[in-house]
C-alpha positions in Angstrom: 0.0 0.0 0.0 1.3 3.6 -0.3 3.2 4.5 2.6 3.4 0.2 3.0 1.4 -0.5 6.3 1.7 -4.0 7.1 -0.6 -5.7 10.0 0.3 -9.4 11.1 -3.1 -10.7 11.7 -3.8 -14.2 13.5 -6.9 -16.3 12.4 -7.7 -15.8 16.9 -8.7 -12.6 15.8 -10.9 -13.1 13.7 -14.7 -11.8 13.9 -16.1 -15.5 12.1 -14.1 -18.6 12.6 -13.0 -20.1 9.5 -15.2 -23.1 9.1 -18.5 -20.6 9.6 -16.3 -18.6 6.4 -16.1 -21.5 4.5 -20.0 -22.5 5.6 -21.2 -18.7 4.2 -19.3 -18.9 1.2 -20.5 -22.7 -0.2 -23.7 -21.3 0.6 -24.0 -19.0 -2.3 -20.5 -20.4 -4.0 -19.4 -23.2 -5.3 -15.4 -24.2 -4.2 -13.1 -25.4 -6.3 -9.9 -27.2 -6.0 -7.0 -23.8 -5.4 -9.9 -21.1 -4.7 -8.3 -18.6 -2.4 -10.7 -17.5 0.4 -9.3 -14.1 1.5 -11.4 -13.4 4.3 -10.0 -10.4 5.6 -9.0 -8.5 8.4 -9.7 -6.6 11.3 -9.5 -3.0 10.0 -9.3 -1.1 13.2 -5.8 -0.2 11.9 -5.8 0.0 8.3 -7.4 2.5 5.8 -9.5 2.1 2.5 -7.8 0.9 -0.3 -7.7 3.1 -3.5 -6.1 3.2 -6.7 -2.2 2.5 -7.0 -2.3 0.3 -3.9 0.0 -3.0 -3.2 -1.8 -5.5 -1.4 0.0 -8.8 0.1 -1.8 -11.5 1.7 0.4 -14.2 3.3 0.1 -17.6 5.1 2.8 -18.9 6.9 3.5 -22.4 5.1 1.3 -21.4 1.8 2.7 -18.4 -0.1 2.5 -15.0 -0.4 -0.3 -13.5 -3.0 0.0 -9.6 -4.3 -2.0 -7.6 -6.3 -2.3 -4.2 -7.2 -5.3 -2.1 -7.0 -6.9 -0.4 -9.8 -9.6 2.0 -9.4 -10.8 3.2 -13.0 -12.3 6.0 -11.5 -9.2 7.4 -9.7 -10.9 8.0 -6.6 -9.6 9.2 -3.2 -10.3 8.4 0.4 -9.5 9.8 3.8 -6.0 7.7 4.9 -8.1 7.5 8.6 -8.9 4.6 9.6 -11.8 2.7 11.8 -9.7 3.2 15.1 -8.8 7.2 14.2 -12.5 7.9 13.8 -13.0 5.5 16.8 -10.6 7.8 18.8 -12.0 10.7 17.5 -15.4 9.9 18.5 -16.6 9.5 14.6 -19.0 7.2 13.9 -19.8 6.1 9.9 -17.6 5.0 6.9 -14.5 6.5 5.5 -15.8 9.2 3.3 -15.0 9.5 -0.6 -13.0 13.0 -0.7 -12.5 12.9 -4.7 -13.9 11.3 -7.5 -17.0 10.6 -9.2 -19.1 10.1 -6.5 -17.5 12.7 -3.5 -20.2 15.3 -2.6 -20.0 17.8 -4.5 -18.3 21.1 -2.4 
């Protein structure tokens, strides 16, 4: 990502465990042998992703997976993410600040 924030992110923490993922998932999806399931994070520490961006998954003893983001329409968050607004009291999604669909102001 730009500015490259990394968060090392144990399955412990996550919200669903992975058997109820894989339970939602096969309920609207069919698996196949060498799908990837990315299921995620908590994002109390990272920020929207936009156009330009880097992103790495890894799993220790599987591989690392990268790809880059593309956003046709070039558009631009807020870098703030869920635990800024959480500390500053915000409530709500990251707001658009560019773009085709940023109020207009």
């Amino acid at each position: 990502m730009n500015g490259e924030l990394k968060q090392d992110f144990n399955t412990d923490d996550m919200a669903h465990n992975i058997a109820r993922c894989i339970e939602w998932v096969t309920s609207i999806h069919t698996l196949e042998p060498g799908d990837i399931l990315a299921t995620g994070t908590n994002h109390r520490g990272l920020s929207s992703f936009m156009n330009g961006d880097v992103v790495e998954l890894e799993t220790q003893g599987l591989g690392k997976l990268r790809f880059n983001v593309r956003d046709e329409l070039k558009r631009v968050w807020l870098r703030e993410t869920r635990l800024d607004q959480q500390r500053a009291g915000k409530e709500g999604p990251t707001p658009q600040v560019s773009g085709k669909y940023a109020p207009a102001g």
